[in-house]
Rosetta silent file (secondary structure, phi, psi, omega in degrees, C-alpha in Angstrom):
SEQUENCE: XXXXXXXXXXXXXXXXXXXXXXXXXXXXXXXXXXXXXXXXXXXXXXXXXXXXXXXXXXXXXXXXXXXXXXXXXXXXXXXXXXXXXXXXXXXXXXXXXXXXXXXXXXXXXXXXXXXXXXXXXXXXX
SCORE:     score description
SCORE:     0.000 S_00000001
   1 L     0.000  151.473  175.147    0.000    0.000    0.000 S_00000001
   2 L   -88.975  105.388 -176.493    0.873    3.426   -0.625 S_00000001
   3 L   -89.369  140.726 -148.272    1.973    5.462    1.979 S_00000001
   4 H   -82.911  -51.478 -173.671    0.435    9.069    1.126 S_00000001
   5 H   -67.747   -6.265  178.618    2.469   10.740    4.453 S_00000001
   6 H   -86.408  -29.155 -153.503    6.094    9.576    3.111 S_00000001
   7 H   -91.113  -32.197  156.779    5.044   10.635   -0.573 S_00000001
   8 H   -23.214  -70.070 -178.913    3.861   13.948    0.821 S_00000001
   9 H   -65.173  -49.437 -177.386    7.117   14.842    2.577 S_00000001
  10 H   -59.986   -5.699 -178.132    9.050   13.793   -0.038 S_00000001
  11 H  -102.669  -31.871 -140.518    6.981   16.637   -2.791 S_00000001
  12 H  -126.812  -15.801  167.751    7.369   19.079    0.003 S_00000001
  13 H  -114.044   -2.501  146.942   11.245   18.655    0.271 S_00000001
  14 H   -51.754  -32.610 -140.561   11.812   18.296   -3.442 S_00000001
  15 H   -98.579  -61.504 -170.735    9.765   21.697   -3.670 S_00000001
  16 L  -127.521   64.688  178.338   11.177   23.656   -0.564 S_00000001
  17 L   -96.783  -75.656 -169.904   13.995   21.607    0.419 S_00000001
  18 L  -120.127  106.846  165.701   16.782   22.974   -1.471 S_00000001
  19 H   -11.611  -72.755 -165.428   17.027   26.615   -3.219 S_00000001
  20 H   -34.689  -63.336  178.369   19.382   25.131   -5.663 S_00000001
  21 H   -42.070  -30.854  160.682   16.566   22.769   -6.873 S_00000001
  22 H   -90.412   -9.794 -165.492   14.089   25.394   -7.465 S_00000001
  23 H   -74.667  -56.663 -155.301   16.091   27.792   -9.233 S_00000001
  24 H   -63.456  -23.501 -179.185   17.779   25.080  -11.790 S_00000001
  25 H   -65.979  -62.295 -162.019   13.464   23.688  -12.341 S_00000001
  26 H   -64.691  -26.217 -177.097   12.330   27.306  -12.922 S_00000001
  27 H   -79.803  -11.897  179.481   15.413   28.018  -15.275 S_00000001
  28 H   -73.049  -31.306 -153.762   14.833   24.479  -17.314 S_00000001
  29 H   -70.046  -53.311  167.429   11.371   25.590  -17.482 S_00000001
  30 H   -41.778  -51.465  178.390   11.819   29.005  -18.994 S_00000001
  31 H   -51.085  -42.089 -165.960   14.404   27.833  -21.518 S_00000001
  32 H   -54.468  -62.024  173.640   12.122   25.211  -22.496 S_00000001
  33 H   -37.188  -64.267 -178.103    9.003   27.936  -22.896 S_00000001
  34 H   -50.944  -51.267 -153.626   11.759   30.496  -24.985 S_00000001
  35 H   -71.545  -50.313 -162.154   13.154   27.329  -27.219 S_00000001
  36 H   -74.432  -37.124  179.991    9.187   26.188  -28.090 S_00000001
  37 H   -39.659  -58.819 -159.119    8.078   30.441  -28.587 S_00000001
  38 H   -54.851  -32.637 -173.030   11.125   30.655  -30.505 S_00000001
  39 H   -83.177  -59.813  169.107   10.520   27.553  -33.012 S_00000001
  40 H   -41.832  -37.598  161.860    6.588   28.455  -33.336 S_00000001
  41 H   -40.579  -65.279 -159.323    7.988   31.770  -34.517 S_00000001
  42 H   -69.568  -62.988  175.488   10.199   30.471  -36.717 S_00000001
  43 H   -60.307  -24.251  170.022    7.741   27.958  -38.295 S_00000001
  44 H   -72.831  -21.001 -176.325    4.919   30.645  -38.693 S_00000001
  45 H   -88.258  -42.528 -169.495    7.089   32.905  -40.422 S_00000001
  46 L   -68.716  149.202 -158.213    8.632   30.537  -42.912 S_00000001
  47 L   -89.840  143.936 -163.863    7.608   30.350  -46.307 S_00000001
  48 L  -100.299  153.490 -175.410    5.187   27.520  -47.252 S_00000001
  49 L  -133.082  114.189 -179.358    6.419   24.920  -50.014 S_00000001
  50 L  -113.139  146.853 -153.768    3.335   23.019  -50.889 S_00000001
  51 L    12.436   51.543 -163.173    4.009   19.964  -52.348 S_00000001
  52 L    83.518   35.254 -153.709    7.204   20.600  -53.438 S_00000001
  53 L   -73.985  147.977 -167.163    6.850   23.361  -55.484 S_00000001
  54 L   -84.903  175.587  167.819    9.911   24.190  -57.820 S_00000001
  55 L  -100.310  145.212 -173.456   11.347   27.578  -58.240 S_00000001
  56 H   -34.383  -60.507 -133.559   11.722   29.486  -61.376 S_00000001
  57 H   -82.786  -32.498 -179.233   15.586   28.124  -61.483 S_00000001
  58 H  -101.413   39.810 -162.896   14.469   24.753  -61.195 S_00000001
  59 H  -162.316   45.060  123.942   11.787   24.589  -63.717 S_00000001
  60 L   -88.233  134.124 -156.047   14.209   24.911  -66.496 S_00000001
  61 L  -112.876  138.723 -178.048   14.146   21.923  -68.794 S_00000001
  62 L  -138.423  122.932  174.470   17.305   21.267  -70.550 S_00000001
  63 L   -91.030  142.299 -173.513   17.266   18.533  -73.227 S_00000001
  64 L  -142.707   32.515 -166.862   19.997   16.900  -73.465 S_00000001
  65 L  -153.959  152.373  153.472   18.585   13.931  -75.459 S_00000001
  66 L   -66.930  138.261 -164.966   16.364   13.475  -78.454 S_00000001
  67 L   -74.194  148.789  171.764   12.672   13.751  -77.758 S_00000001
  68 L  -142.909  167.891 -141.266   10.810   10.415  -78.323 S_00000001
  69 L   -90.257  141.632 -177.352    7.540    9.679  -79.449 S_00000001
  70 L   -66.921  132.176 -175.382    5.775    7.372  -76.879 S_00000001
  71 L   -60.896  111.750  178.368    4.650    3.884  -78.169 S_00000001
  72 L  -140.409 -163.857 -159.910    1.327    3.199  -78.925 S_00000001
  73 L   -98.926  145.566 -162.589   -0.700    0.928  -80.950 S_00000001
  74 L   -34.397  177.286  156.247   -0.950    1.627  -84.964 S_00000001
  75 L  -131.037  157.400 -151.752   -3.990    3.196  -86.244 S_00000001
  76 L   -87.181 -179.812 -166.036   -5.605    1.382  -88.854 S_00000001
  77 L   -70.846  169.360  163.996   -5.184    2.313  -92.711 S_00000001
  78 L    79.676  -23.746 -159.243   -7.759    4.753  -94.051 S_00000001
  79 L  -120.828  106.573  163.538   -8.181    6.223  -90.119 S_00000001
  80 L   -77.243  102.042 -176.386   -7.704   10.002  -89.585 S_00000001
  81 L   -58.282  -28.616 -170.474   -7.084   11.438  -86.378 S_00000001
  82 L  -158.548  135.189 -162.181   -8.171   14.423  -87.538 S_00000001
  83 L  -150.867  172.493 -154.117   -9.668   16.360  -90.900 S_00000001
  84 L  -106.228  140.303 -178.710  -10.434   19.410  -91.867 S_00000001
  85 L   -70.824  161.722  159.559  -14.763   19.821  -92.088 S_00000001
  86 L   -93.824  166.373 -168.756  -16.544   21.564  -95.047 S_00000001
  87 L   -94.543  -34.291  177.863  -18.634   24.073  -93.892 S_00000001
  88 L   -88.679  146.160  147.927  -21.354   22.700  -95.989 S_00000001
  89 L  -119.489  151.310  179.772  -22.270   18.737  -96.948 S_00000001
  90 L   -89.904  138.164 -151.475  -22.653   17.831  -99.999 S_00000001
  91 H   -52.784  -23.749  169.744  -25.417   15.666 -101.342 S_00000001
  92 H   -76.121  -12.230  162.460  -23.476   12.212 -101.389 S_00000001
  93 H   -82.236  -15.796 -172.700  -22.919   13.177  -97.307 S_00000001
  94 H   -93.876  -57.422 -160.079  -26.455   13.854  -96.948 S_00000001
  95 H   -60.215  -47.130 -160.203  -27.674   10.402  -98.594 S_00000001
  96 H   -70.702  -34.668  177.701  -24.586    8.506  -96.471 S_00000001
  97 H  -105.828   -1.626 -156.749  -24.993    9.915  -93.428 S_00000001
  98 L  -113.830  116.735  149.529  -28.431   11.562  -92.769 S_00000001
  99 L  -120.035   98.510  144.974  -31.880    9.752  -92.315 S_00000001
 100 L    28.448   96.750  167.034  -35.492   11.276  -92.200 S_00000001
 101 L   -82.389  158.584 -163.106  -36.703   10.255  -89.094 S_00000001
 102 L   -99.211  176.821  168.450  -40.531    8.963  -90.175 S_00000001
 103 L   -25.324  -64.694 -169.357  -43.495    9.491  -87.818 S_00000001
 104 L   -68.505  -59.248  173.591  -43.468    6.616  -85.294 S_00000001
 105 H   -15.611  -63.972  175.309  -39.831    8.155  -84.368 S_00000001
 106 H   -72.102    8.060 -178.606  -40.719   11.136  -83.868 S_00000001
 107 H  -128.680  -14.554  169.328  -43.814   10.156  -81.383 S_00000001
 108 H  -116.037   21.054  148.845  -41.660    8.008  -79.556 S_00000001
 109 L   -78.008  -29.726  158.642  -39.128   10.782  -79.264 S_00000001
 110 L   -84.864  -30.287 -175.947  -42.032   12.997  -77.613 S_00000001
 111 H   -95.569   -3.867  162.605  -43.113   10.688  -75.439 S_00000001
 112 H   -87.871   15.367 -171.486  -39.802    9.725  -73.955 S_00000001
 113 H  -106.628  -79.221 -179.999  -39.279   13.823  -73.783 S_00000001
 114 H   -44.140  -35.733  159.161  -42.587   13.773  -72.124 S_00000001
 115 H   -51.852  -61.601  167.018  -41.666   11.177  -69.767 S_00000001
 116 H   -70.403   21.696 -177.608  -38.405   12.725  -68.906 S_00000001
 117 H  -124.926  -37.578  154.489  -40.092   16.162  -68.399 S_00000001
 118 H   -38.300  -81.047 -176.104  -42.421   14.286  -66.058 S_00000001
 119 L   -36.970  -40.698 -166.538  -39.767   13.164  -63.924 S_00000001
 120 L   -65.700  -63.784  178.982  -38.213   15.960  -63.768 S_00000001
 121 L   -65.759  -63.640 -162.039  -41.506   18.308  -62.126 S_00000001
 122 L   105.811 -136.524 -179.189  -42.316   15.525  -60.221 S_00000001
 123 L  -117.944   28.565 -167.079  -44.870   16.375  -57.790 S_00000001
 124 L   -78.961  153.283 -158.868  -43.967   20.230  -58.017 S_00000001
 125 L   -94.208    0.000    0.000  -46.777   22.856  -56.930 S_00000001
């Protein structure tokens, strides 16, 4: 069991037992307090680098190789990445690509329009 009157005396002559002993506590403590001010300082002040960010000096790129073109898989013959449009099509583009939608299309293009305009109010006032 723990005796409480030995652990007493012993706190009460740690505290005001010896001079020496408080002076050298209160001077660790202050140093401690100045060292952590001084470092919060330091870190609040300091310039933020967020995820590494380069600096003009280091965000020059110097080749010092040929550039090369990354591999990827052919494209087939006849296949254009890219062309230049007409502004206009011309009647063999209208028959190839274009159809007339007929009636029944067009009615079940309003009523899925009507549906989806349903959904949409809802139950709205």
């Amino acid at each position: 069991m723990i005796d409480f009157q030995s652990v007493r005396e012993h706190i009460q002559e740690l505290l005001f037992g010896s001079k020496k002993k408080i002076v050298a506590l209160c001077g660790i403590l202050i140093f401690m307090t100045l060292c952590a001010v001084i470092l919060l300082s330091v870190q609040v002040s300091a310039p933020e680098k967020k995820g590494g960010a380069l600096s003009d000096s280091d965000r020059k790129l110097v080749i010092d190789q040929p550039l090369v073109v990354p591999e990827s898989p052919a494209s087939p013959d006849g296949y254009s990445t890219a062309r230049k449009t007409p502004e206009r099509w011309s009647g063999k583009d209208v028959e190839g690509w274009f159809t007339v939608p007929d009636r029944t299309e067009i009615e079940a293009l309003g009523r899925a329009n009507d549906r989806r305009i349903e959904e949409i109010i809802g139950a709205a006032p």
